[in-house]
Phi, psi and omega in degrees: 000158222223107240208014186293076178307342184270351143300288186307001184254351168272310227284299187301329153316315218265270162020292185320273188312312178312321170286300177326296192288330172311315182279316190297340203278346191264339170306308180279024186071351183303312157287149169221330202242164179314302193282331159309314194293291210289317167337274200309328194275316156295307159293353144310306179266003175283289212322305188327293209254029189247331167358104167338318201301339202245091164263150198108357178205127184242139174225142161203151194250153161240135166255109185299160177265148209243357180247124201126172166278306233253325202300155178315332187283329204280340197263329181260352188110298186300140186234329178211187205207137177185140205247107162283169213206102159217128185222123181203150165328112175091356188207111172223149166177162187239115145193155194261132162222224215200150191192159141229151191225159191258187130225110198197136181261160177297346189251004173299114172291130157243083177027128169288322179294327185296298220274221265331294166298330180278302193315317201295304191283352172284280168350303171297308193286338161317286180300006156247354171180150198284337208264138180182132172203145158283132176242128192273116166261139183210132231249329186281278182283011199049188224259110169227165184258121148230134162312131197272345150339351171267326184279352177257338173261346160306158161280146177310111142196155168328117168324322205291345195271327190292175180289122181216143174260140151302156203299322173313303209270018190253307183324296191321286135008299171326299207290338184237037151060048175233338179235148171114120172274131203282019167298323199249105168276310199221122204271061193207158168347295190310334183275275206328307174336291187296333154329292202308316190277333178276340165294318169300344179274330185282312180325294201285331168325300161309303178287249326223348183075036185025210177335323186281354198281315173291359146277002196288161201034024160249155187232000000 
């Protein structure tokens, strides 16, 4: 656990304004649409939290590509992916997690074809990395988190009804190594890459019948 609190409580400041300008650009319309929305909200927070001034600390995002049967999103689930960072005296670590995100209000019909389709994209990104959540934009509630394991055990219904952290208290948690997974080192191909080959490893493990296999028919 990563215990600087007075870091992680600037960090989560820093979080805070990032949602503020994010919601106001989307109140005013500067945004309209979902992948506008996570663009603006991720180069906010690269800019934010990269900042010289906190040294010793890195966040950086990748935005999967969305177009095609072929595209990253299609394969993994996932619309963006973003990797923390701290190499510091007495403290190093790398970690990641994997996300799709909506725009949807609590008063918004969401389809059985919508939960159906979010479901689908939990389920992928699930099979490459455990830390996997949807992020709900919302002009009523701010910016909220669900686990997407939550989001595979619900009933058809609007995310906004499942279990969620505001985006602030998701971060903190992030931030203090209670959420992220160190498979995802780096918020680029190569981390997808690497996703990929450790799920494929897992696959023939799994087909090979795992450990047990290699006693089967000996005595």
């Amino acid at each position: 656990m990563f215990t600087n609190t007075k870091l992680v409580s600037g960090l989560v400041s820093k979080i805070r304004n990032v949602e503020k300008q994010t919601l106001e650009a989307l109140a005013a319309r500067r945004v309209e649409q979902e992948p506008a929305v996570t663009d603006r909200l991720l180069g906010v927070m690269e800019q934010t939290l990269n900042d010289q001034n906190i040294g010793g600390i890195t966040w950086t995002a990748k935005t999967l590509t969305d177009r095609g049967r072929g595209s990253q999103e299609a394969k993994f689930g996932a619309d963006f992916m973003a990797v923390f960072r701290v190499s510091i005296p007495g403290f190093e670590v790398a970690k990641g997690f994997m996300a799709q995100s909506k725009l949807l209000e609590p008063s918004d019909n969401f389809s059985r074809s919508d939960s159906k389709a979010l479901r689908q994209q939990c389920e992928r990104m699930l099979k490459f990395s455990p830390a996997s959540y949807a992020f709900v934009y919302s002009q009523q509630k701010g910016i909220v988190v669900v686990p997407a394991v939550e989001v595979l055990a619900a009933r058809d219904c609007n995310p906004h009804e499942l279990t969620s952290l505001p985006m602030s208290e998701f971060y903190r948690q992030h931030f203090e190594c209670f959420i992220g997974d160190r498979s995802i080192k780096t918020a680029d191909p190569g981390g997808l890459e690497g996703l990929r080959a450790q799920a494929d490893a897992r696959s023939v493990f799994l087909l090979n019948g795992g450990p047990q296999a290699q006693g089967q028919g000996t005595s």
